[in-house]
DODRENTOR-738343 format. One record per atom (N, C-alpha, C, O): residue in three letters; z, x, y. Coordinates in steps of 0.2 Angstrom, whole numbers, plus 5000, padded with zeros to 4 digits. Each point is the difference from the previous one (the first is absolute). Example, Ala and Ser with C-alpha at 12.3 -4.5 7.8 and 13.67 -1.06 7.14 Angstrom:
<pts>
ALA503950664972
ALA500049965006
ALA500050045006
ALA500350054999
SER499349935006
SER500150045006
SER500349965005
SER500150035006
</pts>
This chain:
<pts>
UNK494849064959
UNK500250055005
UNK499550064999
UNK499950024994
UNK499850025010
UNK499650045000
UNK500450084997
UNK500550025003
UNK499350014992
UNK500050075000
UNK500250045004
UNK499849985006
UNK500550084996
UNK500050045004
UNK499550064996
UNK500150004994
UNK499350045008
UNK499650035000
UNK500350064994
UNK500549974999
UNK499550084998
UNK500350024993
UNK499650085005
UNK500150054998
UNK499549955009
UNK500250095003
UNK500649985003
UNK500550045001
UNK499649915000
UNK500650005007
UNK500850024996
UNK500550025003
UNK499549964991
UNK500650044996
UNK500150044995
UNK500550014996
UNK498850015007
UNK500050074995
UNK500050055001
UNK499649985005
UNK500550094996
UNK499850075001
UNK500050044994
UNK499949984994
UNK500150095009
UNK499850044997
UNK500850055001
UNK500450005005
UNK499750054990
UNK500550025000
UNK499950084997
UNK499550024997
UNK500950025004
UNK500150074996
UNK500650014998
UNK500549995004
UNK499750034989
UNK500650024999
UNK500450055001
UNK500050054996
UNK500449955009
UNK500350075001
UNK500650024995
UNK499950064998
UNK500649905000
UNK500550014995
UNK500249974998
UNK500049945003
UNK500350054989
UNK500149954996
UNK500450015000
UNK500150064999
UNK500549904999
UNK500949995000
UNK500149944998
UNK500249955002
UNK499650064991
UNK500349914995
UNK500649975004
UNK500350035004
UNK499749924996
UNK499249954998
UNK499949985008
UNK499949945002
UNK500150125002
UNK499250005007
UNK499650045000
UNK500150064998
UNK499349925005
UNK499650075002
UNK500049985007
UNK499949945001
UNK500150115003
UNK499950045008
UNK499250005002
UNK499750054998
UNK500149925004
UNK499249985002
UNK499950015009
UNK500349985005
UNK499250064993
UNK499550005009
UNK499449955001
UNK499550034999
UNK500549955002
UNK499849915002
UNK499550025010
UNK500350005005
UNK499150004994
UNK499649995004
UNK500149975005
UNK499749954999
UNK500550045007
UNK499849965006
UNK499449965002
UNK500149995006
UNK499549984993
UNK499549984999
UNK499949975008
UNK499750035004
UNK500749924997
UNK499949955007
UNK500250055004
UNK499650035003
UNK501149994997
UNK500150045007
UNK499650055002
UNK500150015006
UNK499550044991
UNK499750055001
UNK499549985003
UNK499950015005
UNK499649944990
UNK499649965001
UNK499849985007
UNK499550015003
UNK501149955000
UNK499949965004
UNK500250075006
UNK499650005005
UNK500750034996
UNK500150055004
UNK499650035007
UNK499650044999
UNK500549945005
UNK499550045006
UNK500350075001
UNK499550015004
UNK500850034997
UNK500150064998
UNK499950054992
UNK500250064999
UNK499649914998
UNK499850014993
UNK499850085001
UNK500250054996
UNK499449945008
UNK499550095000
UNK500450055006
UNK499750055003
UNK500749944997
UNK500450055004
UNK500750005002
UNK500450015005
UNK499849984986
UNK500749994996
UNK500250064996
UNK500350004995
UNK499550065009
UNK500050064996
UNK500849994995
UNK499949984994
UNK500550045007
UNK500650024996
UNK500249934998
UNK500350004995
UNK499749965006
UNK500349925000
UNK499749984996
UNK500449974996
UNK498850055001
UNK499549954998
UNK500250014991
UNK500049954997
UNK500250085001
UNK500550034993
UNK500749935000
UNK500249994994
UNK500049995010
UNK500449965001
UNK499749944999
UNK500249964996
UNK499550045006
UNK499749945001
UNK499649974994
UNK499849955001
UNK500050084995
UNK499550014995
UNK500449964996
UNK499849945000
UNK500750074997
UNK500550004993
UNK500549975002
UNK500150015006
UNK500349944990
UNK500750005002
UNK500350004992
UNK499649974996
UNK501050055001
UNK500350024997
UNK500449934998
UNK500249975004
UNK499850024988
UNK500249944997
UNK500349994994
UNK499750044996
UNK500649945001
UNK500249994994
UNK499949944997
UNK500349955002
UNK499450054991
UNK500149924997
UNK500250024992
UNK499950064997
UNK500449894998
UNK500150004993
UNK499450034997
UNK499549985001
UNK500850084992
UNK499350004997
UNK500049944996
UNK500549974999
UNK498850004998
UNK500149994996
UNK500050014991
UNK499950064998
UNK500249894999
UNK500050034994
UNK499950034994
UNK500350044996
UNK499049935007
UNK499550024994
UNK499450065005
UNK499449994998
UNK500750055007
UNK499750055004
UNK500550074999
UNK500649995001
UNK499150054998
UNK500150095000
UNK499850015008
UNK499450015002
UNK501050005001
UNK499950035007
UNK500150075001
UNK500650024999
UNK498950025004
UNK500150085001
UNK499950005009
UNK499749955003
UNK500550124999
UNK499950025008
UNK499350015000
UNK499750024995
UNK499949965011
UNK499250004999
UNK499749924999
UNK499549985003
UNK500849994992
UNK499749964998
UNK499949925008
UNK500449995004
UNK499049984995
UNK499849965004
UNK500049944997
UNK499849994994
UNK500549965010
UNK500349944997
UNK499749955007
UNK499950015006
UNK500149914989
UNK499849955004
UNK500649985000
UNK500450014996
UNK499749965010
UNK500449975001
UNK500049935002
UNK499549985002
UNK501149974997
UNK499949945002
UNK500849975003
UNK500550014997
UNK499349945009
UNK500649965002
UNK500349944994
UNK499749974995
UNK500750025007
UNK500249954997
UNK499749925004
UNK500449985005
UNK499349984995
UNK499749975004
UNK500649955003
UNK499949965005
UNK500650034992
UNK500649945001
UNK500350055004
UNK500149995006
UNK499950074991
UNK500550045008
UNK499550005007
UNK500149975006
UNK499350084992
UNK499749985008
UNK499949935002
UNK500050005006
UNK499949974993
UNK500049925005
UNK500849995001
UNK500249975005
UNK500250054991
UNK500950005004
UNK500050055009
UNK500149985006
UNK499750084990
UNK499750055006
UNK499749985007
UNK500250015005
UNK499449954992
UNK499549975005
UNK500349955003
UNK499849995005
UNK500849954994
UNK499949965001
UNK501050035005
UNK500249985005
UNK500050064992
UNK500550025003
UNK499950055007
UNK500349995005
UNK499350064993
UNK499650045007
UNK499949965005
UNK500250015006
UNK499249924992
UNK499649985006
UNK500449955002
UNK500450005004
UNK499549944991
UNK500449915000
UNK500750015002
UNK500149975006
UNK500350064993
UNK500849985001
UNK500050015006
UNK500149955004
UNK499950114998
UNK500250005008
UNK499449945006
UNK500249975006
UNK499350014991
UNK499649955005
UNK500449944998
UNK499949955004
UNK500450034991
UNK500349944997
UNK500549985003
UNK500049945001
UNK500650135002
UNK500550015003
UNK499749985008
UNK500349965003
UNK499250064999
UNK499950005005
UNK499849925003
UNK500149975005
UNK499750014990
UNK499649925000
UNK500649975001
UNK500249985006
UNK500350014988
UNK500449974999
UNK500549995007
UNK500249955002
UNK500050125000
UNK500250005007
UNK500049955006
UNK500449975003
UNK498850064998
UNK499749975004
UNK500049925000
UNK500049975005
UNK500049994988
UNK500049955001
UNK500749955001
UNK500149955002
UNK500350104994
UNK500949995000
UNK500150005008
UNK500549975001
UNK499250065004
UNK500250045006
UNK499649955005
UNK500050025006
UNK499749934992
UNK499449965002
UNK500349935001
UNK499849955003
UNK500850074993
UNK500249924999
UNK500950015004
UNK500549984998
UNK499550055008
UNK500850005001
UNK499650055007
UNK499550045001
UNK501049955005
UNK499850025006
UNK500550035003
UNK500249975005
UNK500250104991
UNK500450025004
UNK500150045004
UNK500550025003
UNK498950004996
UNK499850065006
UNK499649975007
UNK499850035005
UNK500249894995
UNK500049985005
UNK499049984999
UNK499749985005
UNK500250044990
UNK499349995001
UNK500050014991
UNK500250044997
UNK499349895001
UNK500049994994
UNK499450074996
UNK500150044995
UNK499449965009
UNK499650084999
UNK500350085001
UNK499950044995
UNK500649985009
UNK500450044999
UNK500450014994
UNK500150054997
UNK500249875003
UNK500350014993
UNK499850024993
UNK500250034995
UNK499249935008
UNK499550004992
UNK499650105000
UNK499750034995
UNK500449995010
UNK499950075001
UNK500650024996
UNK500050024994
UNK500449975008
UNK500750075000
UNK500149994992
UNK500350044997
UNK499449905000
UNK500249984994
UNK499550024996
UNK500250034995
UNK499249975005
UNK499550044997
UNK500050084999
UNK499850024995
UNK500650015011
UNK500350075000
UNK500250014994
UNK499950044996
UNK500649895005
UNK500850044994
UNK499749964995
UNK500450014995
UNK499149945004
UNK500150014993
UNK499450064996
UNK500050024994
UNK499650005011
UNK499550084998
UNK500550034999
UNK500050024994
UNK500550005009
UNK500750054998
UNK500249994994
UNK500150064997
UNK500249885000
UNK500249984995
UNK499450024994
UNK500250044996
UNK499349925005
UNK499550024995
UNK499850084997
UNK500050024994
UNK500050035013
UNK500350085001
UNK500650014995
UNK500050024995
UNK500449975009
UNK500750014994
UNK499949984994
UNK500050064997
UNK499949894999
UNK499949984995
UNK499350064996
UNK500150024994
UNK499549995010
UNK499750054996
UNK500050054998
UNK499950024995
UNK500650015012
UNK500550084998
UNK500350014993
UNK500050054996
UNK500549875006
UNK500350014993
UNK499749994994
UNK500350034995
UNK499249925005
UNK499650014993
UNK499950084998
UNK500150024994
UNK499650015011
UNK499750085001
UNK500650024996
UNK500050004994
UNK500450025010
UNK500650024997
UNK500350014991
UNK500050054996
UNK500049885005
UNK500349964992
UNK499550014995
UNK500249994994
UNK499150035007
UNK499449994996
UNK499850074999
UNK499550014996
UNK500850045007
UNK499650075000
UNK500050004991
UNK499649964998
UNK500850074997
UNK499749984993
UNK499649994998
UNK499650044998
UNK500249875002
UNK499949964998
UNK499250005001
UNK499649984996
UNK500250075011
UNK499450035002
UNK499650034998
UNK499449994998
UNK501150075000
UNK499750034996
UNK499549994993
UNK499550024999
UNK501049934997
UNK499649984995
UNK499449965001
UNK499549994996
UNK500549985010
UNK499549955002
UNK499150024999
UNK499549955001
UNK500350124997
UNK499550044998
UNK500250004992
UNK500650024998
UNK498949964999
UNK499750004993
UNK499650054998
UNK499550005005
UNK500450044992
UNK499750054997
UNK499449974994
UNK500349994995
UNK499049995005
UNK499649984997
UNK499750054996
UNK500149994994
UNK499550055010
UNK500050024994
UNK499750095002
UNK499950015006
UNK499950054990
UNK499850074999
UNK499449985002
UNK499649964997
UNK500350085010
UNK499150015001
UNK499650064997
UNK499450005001
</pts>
């Protein structure tokens, strides 16, 4: 299996407060700003959009102070759960549907079926994500690694 790339789950970070055993980090936006077509005429927004505000465990053997800039790293089994709960589930839900809905014609036409069921299983896959979202807020937080004092 191929590697996931080591920029794609890393950043850069600044410590704004430390509160054993978390510190409170401003963490760069990198793609969204990046990719942005309004970027240059973001006056008050562009401060928002730069940073978003994070918390992860310190670890052990790091002395962390306010100021200080920190590598960061995902946990790579969490992002591909991420990745695979964000994109795969809901088209899964959808496939799945659609071919449950494919095989039964009660809407009087075997493709409408397979329509109306492709709907609700995207919905299903939908829901299912909420609540992971929900259930997992925690679990997120820690999901950023603290590597190491730049």
């Amino acid at each position: 299996m191929n590697e996931i790339p080591a920029e794609t789950l890393s950043r850069e970070g600044r410590v704004l407060r430390v509160e054993p055993p978390l510190v409170w980090l401003a963490v760069e936006r990198q793609a969204m700003c990046g990719q942005c077509q309004l970027k240059h005429s973001c006056m008050d927004a562009a401060e928002a959009c730069k940073e978003v505000h994070v918390h992860a465990a310190i670890p052990q053997n790091m002395s962390l102070e306010p100021g200080d800039r920190v590598r960061l790293r995902y946990g790579e089994g969490r992002f591909l759960l991420n990745v695979f709960m964000a994109y795969l589930l809901p088209a899964l839900g959808m496939v799945a549907g659609a071919l449950l809905g494919h095989t039964k014609d009660w809407l009087g036409s075997a493709d409408l079926t397979a329509a109306a069921f492709a709907l609700a299983g995207l919905a299903v896959g939908i829901i299912i994500l909420v609540i992971y979202e929900k259930t997992n807020k925690k679990k997120r937080c820690f999901s950023m690694e603290i590597e190491k004092i730049i």
